[in-house]
Legacy VTK file of the C-alpha trace (Angstrom):
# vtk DataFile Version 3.0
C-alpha trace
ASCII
DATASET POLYDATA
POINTS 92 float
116.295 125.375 75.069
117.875 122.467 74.468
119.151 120.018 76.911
121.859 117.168 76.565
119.282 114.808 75.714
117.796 116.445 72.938
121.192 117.225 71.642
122.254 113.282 71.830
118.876 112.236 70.175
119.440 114.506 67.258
123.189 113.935 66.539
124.393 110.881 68.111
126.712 113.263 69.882
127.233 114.126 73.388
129.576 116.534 74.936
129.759 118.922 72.019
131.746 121.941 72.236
129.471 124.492 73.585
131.292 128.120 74.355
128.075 129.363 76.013
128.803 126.725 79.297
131.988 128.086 79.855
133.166 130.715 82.420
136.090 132.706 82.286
138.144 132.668 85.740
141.219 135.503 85.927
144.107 135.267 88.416
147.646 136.006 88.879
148.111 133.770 86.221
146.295 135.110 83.638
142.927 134.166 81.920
141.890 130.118 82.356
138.496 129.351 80.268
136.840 126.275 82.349
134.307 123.998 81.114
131.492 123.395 83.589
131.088 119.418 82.038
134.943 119.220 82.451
137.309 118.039 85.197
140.454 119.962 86.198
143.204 118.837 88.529
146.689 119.456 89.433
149.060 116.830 89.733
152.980 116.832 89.650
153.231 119.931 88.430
151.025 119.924 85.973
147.226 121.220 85.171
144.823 118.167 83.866
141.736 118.594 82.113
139.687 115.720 81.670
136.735 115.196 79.594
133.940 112.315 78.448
132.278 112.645 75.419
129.792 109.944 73.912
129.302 109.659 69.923
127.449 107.299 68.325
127.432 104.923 71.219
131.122 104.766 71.811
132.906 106.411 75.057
135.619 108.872 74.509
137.729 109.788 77.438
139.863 112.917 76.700
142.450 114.068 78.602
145.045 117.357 78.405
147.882 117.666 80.050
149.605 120.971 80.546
152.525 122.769 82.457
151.746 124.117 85.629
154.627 127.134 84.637
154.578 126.944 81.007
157.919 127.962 79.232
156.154 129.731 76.774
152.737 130.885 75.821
150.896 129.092 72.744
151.024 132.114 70.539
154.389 131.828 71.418
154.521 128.684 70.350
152.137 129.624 67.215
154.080 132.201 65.964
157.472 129.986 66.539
155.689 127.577 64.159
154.544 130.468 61.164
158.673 131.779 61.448
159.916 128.221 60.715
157.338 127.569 57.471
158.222 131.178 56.576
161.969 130.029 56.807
161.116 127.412 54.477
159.095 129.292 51.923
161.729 131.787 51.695
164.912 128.908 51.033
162.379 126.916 48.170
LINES 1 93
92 0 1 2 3 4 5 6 7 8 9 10 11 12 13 14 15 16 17 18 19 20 21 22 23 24 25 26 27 28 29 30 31 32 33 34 35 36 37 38 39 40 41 42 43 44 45 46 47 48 49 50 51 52 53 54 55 56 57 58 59 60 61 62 63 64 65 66 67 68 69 70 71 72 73 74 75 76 77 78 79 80 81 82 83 84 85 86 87 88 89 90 91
């Protein structure tokens, strides 16, 4: 198996999107996917992921910010987004 280390030394990448360390937690709220090497908080209303990658010897600090009561779903949003290019395929 390999670790972190191994995974650094052959790409020059580390914190590589890995869906086997994920769990899947279910609630009231639905389904949340959580990243063991991420950090989530909740602040003003909102849910805050936070992440650090390192590539090629430079520091990334990522950071997503979502609702805490979301107005709409993304494949709400998704499908919002196919209607209006539809829209405009149809008036060319």
């Amino acid at each position: 198996m390999r670790n972190d280390m191994d995974e650094y030394l052959e790409t020059g990448m580390m914190g590589a999107y890995h869906p086997d360390k994920t769990f899947v937690r279910y609630d009231e709220d639905g389904v949340h996917t959580i990243f063991r090497d991420a950090g989530l908080w909740e602040r003003d209303g909102y849910l805050v992921r936070e992440r650090q990658m390192l590539i090629d010897q430079q520091e990334f600090f990522i950071m997503s910010v979502f609702p805490e009561q979301p107005a709409a779903t993304p494949t709400d949003k998704m499908l919002e987004l196919i209607d209006a290019e539809l829209k405009k395929e149809a008036h060319r």
